[in-house]
C-alpha positions in Angstrom: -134.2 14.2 -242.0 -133.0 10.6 -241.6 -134.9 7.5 -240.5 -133.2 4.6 -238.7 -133.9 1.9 -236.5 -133.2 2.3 -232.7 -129.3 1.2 -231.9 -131.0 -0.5 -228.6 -133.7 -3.6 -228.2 -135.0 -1.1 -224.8 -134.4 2.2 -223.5 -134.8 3.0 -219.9 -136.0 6.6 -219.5 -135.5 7.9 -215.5 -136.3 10.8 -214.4 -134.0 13.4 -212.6 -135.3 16.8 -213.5 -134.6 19.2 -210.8 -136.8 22.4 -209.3 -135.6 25.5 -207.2 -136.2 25.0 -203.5 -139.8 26.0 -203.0 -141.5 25.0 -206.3 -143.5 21.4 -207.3 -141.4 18.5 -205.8 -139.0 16.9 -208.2 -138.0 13.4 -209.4 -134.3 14.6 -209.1 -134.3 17.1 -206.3 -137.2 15.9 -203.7 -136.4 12.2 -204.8 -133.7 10.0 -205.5 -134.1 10.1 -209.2 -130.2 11.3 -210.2 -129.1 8.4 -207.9 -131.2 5.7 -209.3 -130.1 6.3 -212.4 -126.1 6.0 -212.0 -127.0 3.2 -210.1 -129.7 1.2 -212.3 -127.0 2.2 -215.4 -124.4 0.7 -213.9 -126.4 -2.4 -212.6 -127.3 -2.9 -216.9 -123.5 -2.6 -217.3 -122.2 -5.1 -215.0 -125.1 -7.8 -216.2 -123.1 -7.0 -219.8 -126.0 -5.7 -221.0 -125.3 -2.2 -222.3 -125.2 -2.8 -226.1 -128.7 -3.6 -225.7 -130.4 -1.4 -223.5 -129.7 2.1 -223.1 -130.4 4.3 -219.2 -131.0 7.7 -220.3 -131.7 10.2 -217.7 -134.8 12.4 -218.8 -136.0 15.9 -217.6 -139.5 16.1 -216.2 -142.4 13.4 -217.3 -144.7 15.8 -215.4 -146.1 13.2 -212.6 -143.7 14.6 -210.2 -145.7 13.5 -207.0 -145.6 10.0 -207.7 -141.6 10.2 -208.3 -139.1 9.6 -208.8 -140.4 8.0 -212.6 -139.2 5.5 -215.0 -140.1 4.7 -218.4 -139.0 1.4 -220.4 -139.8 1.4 -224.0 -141.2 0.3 -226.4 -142.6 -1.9 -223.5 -144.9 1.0 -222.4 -143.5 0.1 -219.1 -144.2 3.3 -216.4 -142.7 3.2 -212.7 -143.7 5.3 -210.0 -142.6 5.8 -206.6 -139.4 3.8 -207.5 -136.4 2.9 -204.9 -133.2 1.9 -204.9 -134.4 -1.1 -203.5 -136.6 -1.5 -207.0 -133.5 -1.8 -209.3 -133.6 -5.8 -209.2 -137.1 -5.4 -209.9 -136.2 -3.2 -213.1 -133.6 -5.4 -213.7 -136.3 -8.2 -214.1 -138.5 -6.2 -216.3 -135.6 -6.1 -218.7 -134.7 -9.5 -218.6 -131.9 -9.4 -216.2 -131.5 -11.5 -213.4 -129.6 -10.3 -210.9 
């Protein structure tokens, strides 16, 4: 094992993990989770800021219901019931204006 320090100053976890039709709702499936992130990835592009903070898309934080979820760390940041409408609002949060 190797130890090194992070390549980015924040990392900007959203959720898009998808369930079969008929199971728990979904951040990706029952929300608009896949969307936000292309969207809210390409927003931290355009403001020139994607050598210093990464969009990942992550499978299930397990709070489903309150979806679609985002994480910004190391802030300790969690979103819940996030919109498209709320990517400024990130964008803020990471010290974007936009």
């Amino acid at each position: 094992m190797e130890q090194s320090n992070p390549n980015f100053e924040k990392y900007v976890f959203v959720c898009t993990n998808e369930r079969p039709n008929g199971e728990r709702v979904s951040c990706g499936g029952s929300f608009c989770g896949t969307e936000l992130s292309e969207k809210l990835k390409d927003s931290v592009k355009a403001a020139g800021q994607a050598g210093r903070i990464r969009v990942s898309k992550t499978k299930c934080l397990d709070v489903c219901e309150e979806g679609p979820n985002v994480l910004i760390y190391p802030d300790n940041v969690w979103l819940k019931h996030v919109g498209l409408a709320d990517i400024p609002a990130i964008l803020e949060k990471l010290g974007i204006k936009p």
